[in-house]
Every structure is written in structure tokens, then in C-alpha cells.
PDB file with one MODEL, atoms N, CA, C and O in Angstrom:
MODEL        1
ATOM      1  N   UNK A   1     105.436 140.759 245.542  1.00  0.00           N
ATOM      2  CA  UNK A   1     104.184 140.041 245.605  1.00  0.00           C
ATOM      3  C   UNK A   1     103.013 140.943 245.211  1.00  0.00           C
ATOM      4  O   UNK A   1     102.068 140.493 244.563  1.00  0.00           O
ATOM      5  N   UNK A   2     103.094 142.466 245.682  1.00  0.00           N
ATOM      6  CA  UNK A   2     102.048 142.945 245.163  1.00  0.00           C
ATOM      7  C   UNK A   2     101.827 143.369 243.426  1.00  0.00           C
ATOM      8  O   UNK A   2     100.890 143.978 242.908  1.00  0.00           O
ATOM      9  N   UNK A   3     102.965 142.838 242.846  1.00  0.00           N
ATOM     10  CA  UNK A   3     102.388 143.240 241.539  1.00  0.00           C
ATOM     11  C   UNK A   3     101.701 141.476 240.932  1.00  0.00           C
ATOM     12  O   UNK A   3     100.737 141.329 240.180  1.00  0.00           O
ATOM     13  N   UNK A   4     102.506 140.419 241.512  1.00  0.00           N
ATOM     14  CA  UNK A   4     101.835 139.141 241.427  1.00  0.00           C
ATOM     15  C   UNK A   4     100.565 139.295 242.092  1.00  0.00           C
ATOM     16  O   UNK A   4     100.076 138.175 241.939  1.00  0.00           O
ATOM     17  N   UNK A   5      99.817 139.903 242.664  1.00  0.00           N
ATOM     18  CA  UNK A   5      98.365 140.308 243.333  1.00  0.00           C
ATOM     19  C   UNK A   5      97.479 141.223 242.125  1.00  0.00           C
ATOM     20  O   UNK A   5      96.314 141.139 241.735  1.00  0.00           O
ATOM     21  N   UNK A   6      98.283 141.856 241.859  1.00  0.00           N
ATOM     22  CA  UNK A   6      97.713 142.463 240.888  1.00  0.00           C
ATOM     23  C   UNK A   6      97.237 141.958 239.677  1.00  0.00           C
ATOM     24  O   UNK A   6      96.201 142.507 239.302  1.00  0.00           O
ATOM     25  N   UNK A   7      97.678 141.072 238.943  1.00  0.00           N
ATOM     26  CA  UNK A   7      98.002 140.196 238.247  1.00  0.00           C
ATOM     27  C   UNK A   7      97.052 139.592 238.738  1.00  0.00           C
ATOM     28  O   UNK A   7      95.941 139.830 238.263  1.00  0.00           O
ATOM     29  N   UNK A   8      97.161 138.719 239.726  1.00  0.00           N
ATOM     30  CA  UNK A   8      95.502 137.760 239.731  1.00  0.00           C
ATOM     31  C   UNK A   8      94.477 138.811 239.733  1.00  0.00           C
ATOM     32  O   UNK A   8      93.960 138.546 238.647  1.00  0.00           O
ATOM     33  N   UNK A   9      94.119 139.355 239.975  1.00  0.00           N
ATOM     34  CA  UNK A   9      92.951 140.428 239.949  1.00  0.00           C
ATOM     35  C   UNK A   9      92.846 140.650 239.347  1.00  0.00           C
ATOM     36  O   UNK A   9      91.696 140.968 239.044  1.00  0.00           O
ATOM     37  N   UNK A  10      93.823 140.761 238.470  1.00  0.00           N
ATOM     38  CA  UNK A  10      92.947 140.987 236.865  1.00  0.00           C
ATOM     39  C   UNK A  10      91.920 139.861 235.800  1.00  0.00           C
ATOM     40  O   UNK A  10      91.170 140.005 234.834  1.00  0.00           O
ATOM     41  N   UNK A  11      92.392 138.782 236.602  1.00  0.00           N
ATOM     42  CA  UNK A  11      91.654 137.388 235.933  1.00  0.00           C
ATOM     43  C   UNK A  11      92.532 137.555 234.046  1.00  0.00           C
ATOM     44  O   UNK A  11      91.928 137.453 232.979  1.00  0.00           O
ATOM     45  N   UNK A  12      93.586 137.742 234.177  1.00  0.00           N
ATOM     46  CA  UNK A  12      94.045 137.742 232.921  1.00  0.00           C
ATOM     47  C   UNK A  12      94.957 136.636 232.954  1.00  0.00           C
ATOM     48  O   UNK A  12      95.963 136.997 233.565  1.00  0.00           O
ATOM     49  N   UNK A  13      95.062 135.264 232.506  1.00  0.00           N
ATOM     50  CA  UNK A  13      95.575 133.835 232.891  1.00  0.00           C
ATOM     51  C   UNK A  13      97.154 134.056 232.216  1.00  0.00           C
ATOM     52  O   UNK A  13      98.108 133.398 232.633  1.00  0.00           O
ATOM     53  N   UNK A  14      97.275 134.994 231.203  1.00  0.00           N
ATOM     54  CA  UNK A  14      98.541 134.885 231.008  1.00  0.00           C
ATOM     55  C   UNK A  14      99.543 136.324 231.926  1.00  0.00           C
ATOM     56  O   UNK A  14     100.691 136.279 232.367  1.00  0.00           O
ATOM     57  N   UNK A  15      98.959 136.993 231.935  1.00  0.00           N
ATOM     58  CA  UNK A  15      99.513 137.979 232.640  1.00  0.00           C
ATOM     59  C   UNK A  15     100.254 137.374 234.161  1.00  0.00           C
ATOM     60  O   UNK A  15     101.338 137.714 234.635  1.00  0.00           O
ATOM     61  N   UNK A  16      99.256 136.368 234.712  1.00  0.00           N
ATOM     62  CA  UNK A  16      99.262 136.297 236.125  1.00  0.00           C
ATOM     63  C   UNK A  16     100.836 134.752 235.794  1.00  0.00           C
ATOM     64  O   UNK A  16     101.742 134.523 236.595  1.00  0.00           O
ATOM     65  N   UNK A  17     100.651 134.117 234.605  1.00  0.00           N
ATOM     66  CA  UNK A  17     101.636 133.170 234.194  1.00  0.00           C
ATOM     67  C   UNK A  17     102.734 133.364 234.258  1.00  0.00           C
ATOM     68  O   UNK A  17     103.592 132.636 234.757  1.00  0.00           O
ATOM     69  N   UNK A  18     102.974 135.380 233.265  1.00  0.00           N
ATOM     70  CA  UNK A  18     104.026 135.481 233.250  1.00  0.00           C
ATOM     71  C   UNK A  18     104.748 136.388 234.662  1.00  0.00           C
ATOM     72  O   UNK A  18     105.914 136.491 235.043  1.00  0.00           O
ATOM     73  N   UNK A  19     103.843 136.781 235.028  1.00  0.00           N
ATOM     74  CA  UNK A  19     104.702 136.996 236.379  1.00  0.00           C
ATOM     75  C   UNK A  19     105.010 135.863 237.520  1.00  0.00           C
ATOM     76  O   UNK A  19     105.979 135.944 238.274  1.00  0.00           O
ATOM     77  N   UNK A  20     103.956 134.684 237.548  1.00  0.00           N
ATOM     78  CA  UNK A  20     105.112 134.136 237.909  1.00  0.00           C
ATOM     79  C   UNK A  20     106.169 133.534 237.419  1.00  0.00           C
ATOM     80  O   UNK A  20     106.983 133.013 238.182  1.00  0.00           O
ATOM     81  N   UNK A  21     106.345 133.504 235.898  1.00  0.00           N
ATOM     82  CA  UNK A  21     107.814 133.289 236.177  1.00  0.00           C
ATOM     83  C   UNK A  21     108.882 134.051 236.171  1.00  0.00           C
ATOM     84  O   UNK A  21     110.021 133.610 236.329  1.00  0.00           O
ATOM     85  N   UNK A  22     108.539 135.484 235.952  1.00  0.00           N
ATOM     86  CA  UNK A  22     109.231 136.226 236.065  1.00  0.00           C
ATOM     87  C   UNK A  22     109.921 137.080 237.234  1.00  0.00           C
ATOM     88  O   UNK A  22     110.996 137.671 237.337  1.00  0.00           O
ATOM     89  N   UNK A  23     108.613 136.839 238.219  1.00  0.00           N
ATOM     90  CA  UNK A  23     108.826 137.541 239.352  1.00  0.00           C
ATOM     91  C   UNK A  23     110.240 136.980 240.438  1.00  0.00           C
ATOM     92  O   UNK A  23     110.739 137.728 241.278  1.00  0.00           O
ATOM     93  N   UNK A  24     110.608 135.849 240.247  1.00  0.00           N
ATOM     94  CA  UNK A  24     111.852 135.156 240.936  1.00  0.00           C
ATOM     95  C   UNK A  24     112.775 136.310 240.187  1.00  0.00           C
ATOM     96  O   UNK A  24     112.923 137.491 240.501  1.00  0.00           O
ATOM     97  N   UNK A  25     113.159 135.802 239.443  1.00  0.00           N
ATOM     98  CA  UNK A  25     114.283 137.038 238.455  1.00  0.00           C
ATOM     99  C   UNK A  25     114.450 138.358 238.989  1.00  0.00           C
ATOM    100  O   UNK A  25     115.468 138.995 239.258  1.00  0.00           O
ATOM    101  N   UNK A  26     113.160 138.647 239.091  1.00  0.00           N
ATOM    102  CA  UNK A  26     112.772 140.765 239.359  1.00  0.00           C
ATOM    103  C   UNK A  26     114.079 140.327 241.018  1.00  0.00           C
ATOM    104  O   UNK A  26     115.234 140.720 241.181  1.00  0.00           O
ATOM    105  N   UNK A  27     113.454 139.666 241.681  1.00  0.00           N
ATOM    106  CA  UNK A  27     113.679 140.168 242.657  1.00  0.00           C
ATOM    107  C   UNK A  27     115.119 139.751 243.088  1.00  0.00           C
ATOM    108  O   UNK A  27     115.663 140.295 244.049  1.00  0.00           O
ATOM    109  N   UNK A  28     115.662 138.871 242.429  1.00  0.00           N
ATOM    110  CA  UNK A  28     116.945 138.193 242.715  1.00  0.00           C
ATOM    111  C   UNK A  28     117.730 139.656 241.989  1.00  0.00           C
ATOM    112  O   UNK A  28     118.574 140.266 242.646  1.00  0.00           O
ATOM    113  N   UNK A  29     117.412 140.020 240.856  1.00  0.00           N
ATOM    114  CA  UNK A  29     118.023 141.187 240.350  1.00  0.00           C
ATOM    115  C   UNK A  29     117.943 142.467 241.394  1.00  0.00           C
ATOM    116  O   UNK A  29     118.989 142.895 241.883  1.00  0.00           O
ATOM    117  N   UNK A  30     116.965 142.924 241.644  1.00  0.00           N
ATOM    118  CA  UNK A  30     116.858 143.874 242.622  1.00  0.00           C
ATOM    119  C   UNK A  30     117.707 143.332 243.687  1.00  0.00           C
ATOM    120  O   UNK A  30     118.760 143.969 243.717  1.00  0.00           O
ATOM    121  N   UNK A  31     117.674 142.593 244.393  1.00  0.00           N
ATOM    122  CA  UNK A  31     118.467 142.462 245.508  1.00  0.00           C
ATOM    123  C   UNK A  31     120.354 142.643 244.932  1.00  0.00           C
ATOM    124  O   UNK A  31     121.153 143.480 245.351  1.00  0.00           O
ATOM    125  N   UNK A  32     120.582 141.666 243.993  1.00  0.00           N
ATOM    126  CA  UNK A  32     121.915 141.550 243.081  1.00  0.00           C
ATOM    127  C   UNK A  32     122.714 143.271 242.700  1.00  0.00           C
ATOM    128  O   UNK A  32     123.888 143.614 242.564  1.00  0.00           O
ATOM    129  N   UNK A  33     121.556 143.933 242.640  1.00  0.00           N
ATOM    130  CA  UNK A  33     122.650 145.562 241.582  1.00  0.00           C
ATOM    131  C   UNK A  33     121.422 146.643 242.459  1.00  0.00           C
ATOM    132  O   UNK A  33     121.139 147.763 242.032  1.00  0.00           O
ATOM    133  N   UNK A  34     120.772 146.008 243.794  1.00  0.00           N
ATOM    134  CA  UNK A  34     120.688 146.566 245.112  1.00  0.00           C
ATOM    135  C   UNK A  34     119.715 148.026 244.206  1.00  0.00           C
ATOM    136  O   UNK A  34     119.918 149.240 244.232  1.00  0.00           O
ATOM    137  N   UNK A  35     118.779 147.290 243.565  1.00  0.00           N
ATOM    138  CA  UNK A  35     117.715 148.760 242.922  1.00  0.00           C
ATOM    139  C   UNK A  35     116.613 149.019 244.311  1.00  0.00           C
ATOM    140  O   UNK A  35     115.737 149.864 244.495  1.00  0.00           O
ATOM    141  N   UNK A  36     116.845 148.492 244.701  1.00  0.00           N
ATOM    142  CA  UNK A  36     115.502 148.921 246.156  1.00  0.00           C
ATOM    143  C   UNK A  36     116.612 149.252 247.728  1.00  0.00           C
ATOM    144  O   UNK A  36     117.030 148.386 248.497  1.00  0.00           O
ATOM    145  N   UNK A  37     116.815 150.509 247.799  1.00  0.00           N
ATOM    146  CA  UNK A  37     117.282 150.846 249.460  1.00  0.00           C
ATOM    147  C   UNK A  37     116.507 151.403 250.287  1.00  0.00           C
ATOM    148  O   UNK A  37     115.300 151.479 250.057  1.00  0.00           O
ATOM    149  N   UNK A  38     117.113 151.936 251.493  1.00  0.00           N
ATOM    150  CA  UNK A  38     115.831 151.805 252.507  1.00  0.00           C
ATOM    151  C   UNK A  38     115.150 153.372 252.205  1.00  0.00           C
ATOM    152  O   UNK A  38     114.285 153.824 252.955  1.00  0.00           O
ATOM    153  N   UNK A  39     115.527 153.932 251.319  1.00  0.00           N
ATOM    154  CA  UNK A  39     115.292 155.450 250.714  1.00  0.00           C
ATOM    155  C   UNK A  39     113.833 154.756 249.486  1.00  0.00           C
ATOM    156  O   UNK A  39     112.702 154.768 249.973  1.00  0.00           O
ATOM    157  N   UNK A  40     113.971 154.281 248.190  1.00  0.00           N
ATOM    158  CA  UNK A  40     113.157 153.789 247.958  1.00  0.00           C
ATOM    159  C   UNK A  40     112.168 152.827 248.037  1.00  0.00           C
ATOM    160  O   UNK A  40     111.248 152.664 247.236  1.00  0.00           O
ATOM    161  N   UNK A  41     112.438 152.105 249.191  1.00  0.00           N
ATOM    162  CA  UNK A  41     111.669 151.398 249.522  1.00  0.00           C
ATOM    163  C   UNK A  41     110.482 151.540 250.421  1.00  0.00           C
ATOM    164  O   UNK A  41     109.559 150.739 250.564  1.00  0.00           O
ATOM    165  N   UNK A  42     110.655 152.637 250.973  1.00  0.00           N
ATOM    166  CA  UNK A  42     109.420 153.376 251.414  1.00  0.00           C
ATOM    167  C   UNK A  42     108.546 154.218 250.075  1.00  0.00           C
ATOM    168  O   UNK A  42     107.336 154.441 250.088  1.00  0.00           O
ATOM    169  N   UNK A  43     109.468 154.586 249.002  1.00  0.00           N
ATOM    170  CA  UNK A  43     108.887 155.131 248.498  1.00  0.00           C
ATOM    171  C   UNK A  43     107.975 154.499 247.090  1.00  0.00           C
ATOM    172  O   UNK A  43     107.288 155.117 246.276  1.00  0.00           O
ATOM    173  N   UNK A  44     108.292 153.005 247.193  1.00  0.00           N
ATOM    174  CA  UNK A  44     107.468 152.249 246.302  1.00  0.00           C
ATOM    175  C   UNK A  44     106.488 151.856 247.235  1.00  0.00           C
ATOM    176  O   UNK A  44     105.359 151.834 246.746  1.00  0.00           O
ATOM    177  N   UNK A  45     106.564 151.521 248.481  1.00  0.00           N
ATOM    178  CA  UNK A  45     105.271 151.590 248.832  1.00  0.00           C
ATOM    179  C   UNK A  45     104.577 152.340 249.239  1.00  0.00           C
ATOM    180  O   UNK A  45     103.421 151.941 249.378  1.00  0.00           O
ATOM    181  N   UNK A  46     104.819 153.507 249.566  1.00  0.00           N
ATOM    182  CA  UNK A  46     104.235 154.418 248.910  1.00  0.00           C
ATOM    183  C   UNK A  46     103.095 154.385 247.500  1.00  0.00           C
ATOM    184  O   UNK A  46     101.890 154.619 247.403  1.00  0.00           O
ATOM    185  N   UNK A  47     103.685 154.154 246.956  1.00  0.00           N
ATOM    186  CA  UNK A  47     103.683 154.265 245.650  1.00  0.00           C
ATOM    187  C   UNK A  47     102.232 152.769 244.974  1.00  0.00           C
ATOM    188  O   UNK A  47     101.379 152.912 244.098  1.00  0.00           O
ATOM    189  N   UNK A  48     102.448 151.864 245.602  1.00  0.00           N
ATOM    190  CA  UNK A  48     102.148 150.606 245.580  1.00  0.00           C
ATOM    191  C   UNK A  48     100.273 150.768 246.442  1.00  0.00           C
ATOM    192  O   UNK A  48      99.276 150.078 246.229  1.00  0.00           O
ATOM    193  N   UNK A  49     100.466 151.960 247.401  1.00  0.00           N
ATOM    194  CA  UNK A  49      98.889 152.377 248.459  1.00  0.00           C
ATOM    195  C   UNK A  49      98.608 153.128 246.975  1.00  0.00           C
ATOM    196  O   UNK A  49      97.592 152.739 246.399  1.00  0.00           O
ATOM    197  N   UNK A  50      99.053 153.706 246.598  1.00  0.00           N
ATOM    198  CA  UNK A  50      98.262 154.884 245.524  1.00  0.00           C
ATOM    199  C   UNK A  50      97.799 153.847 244.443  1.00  0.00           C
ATOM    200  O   UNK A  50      96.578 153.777 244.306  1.00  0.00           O
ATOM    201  N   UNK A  51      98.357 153.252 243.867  1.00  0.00           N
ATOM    202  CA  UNK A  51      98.063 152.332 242.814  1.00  0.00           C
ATOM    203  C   UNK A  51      97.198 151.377 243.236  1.00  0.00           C
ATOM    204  O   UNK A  51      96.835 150.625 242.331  1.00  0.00           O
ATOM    205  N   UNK A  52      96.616 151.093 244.624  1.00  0.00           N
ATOM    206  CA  UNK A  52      96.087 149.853 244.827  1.00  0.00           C
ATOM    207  C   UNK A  52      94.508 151.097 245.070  1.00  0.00           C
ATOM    208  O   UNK A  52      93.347 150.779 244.814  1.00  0.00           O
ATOM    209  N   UNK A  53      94.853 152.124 245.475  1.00  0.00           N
ATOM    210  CA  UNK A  53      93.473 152.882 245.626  1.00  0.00           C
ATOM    211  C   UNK A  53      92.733 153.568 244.506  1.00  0.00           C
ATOM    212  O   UNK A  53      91.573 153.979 244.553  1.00  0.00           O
ATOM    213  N   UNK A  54      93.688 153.640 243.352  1.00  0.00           N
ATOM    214  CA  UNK A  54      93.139 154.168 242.354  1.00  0.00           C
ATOM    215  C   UNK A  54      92.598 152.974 241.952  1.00  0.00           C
ATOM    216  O   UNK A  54      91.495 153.282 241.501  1.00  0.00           O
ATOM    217  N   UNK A  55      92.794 151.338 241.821  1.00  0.00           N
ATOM    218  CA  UNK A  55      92.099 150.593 241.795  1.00  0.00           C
ATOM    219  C   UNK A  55      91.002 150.123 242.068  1.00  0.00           C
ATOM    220  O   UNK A  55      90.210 149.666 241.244  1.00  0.00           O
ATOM    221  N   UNK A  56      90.786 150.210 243.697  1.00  0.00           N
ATOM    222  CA  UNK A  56      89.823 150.419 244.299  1.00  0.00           C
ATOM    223  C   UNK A  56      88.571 151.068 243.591  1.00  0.00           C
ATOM    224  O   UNK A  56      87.526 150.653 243.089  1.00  0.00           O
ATOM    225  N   UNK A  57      89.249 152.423 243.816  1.00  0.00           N
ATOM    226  CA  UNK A  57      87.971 153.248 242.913  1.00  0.00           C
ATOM    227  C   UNK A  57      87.568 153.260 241.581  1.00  0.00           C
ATOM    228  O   UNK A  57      86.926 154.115 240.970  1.00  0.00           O
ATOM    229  N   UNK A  58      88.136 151.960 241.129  1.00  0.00           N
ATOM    230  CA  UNK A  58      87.784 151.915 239.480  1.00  0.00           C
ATOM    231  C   UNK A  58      88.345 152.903 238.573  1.00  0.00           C
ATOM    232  O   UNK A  58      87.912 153.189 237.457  1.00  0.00           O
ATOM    233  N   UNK A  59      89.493 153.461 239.250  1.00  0.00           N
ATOM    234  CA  UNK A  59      90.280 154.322 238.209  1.00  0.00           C
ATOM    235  C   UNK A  59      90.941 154.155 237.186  1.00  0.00           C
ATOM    236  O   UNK A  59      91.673 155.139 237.077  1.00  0.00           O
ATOM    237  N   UNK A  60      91.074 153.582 236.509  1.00  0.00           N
ATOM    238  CA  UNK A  60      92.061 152.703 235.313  1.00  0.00           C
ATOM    239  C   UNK A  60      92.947 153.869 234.714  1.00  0.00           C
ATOM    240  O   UNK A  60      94.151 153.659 234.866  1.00  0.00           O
ATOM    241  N   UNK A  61      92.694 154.812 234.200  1.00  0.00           N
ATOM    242  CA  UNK A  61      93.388 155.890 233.602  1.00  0.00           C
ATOM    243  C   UNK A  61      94.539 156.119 234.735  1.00  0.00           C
ATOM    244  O   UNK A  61      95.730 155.971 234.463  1.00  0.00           O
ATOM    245  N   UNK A  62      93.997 156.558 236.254  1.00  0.00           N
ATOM    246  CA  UNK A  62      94.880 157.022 237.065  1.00  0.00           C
ATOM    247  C   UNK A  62      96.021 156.074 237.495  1.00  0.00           C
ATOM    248  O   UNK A  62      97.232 156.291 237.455  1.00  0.00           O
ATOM    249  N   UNK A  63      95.066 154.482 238.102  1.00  0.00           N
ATOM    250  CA  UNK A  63      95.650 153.524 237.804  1.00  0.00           C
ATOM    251  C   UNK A  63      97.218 153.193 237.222  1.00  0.00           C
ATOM    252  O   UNK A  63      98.313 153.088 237.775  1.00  0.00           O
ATOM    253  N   UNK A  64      96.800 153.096 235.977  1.00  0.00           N
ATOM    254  CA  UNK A  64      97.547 153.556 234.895  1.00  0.00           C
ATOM    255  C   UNK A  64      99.083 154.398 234.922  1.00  0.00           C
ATOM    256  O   UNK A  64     100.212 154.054 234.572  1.00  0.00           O
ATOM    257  N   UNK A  65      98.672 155.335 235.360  1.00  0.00           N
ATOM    258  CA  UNK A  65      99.251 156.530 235.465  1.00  0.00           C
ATOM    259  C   UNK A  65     100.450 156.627 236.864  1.00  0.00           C
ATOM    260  O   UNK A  65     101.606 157.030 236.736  1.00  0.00           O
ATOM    261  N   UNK A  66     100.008 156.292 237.782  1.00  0.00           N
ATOM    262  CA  UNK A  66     100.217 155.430 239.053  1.00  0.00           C
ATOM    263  C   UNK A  66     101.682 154.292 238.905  1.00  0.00           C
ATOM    264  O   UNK A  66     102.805 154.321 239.407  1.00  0.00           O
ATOM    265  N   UNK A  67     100.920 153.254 237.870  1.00  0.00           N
ATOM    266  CA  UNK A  67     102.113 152.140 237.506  1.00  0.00           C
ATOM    267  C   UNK A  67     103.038 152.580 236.572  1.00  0.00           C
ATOM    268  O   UNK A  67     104.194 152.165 236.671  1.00  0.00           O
ATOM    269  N   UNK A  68     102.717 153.394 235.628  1.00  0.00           N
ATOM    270  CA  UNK A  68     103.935 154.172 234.994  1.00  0.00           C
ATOM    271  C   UNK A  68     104.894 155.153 235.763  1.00  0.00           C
ATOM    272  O   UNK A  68     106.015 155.484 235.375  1.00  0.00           O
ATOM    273  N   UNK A  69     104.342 155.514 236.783  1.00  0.00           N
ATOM    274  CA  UNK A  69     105.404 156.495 237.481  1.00  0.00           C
ATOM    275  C   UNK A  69     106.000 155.573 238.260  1.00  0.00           C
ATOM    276  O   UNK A  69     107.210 155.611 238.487  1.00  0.00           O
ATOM    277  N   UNK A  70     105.120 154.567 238.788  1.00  0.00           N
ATOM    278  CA  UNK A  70     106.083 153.755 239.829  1.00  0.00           C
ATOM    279  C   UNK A  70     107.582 152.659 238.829  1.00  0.00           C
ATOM    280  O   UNK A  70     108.745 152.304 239.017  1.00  0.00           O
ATOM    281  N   UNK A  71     106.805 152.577 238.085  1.00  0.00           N
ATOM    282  CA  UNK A  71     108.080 151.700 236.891  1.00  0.00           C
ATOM    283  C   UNK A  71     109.265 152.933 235.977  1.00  0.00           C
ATOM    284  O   UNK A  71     109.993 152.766 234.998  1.00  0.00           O
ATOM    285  N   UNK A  72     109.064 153.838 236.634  1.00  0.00           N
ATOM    286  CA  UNK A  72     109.780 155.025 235.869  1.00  0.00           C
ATOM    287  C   UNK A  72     111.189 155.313 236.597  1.00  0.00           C
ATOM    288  O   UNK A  72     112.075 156.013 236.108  1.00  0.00           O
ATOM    289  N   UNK A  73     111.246 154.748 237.681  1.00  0.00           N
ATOM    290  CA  UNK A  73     112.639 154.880 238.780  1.00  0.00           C
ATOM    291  C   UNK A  73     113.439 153.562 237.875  1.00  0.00           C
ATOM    292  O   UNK A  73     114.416 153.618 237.128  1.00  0.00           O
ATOM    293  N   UNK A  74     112.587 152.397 238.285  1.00  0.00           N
ATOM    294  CA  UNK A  74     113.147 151.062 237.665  1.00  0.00           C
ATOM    295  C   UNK A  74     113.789 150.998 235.823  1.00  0.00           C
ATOM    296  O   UNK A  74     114.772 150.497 235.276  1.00  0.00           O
ATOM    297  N   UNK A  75     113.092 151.469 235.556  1.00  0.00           N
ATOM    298  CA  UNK A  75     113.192 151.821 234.063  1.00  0.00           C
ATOM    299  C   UNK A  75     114.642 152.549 233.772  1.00  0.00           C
ATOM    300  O   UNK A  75     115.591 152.111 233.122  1.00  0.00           O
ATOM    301  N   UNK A  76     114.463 154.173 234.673  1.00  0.00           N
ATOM    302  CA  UNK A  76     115.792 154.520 234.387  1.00  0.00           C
ATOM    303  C   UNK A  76     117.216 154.175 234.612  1.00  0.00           C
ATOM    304  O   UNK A  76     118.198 154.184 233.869  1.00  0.00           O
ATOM    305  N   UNK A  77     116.937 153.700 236.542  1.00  0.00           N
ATOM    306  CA  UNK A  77     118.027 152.366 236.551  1.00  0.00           C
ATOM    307  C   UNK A  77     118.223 151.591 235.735  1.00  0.00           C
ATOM    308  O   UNK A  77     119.421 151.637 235.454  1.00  0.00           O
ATOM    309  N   UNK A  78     117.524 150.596 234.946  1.00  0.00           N
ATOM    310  CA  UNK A  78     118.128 149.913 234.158  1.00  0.00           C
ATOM    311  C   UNK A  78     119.005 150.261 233.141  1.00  0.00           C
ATOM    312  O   UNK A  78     120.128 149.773 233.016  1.00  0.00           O
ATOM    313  N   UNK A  79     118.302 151.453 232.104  1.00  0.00           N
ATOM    314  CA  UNK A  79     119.111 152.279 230.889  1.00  0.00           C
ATOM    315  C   UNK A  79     120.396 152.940 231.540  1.00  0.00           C
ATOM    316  O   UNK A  79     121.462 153.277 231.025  1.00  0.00           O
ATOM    317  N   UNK A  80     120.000 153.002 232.663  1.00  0.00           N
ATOM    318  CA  UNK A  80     121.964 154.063 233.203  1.00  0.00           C
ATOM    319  C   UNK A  80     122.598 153.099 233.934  1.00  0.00           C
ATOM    320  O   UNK A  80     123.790 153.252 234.200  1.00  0.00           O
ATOM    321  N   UNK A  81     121.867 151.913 234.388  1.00  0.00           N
ATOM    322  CA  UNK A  81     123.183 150.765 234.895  1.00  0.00           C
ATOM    323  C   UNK A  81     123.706 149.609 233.977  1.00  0.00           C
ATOM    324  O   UNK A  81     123.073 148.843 233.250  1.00  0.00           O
ATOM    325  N   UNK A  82     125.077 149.711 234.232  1.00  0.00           N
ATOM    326  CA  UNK A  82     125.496 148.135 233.465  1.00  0.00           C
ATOM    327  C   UNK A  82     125.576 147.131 234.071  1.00  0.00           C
ATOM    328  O   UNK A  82     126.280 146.773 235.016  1.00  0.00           O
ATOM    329  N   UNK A  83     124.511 146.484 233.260  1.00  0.00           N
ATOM    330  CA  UNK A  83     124.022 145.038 233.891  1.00  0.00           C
ATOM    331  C   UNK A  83     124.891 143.879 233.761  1.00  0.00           C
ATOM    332  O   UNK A  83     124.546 142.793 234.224  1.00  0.00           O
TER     333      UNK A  83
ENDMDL
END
């Protein structure tokens, strides 16, 4: 939900479209080939306070920087698991 939050906040009408329809999928998959345990799941939210504060402060670069590291676990799971 918090990246569907994110997404409205941006007032970007297709962005916020395509997550929702995408966001059912994300998470049926994550649960399915089990990409979130109780080891990363502290550590995306984690991850999820930093990205929402660099927001806060109008950081966009860090921002930025923030959502690429947090999509960088997910990312490599995908390329090294068979789906």
C-alpha cells in the first residue's frame, strides 16, 4: 500500500492507474516465491521511513536514490529466481 500512497501523491493519474492494477499481482507474487521474510521485512520498512522522509523534505534526488536501493533486493530476486 505504501507504494500505492505514493503514487497518489504524486497527482500523476496514470502512475496511480497503473499501480492499481498492478499492485494485486506484486503481492500475490511476493507472498507465492515468499520474496518478503520476517528478515526483510523489517528491512523494507525500514527502508519505506527513509523514502517517505526524503520526501518529506523535498528531496527528489535522495528520494530517488532511496527507491532504487529499496527495488534493488526485488530486482535481483527476480533475475536469480525461476519464476
Amino acid at each position: 500500500m505504501f507504494h500505492l500512497k505514493i503514487a497518489e501523491a504524486s497527482k500523476n493519474a496514470v502512475l496511480k492507474s497503473l499501480m492499481l492494477i498492478i499492485t494485486p499481482d506484486i503481492v500475490k507474487n511476493f507472498i507465492q516465491y515468499r520474496v518478503c521474510d520476517d528478515d526483510t521485512e523489517f528491512k523494507a520498512f525500514h527502508e519505506h521511513q527513509l523514502i517517505l522522509e526524503h520526501i518529506a523534505n523535498q528531496d527528489a534526488e535522495a528520494a530517488a536514490n532511496a527507491m532504487r536501493d529499496h527495488l534493488k533486493d526485488v530486482t535481483e530476486f527476480s533475475q536469480s529466481a525461476k519464476l
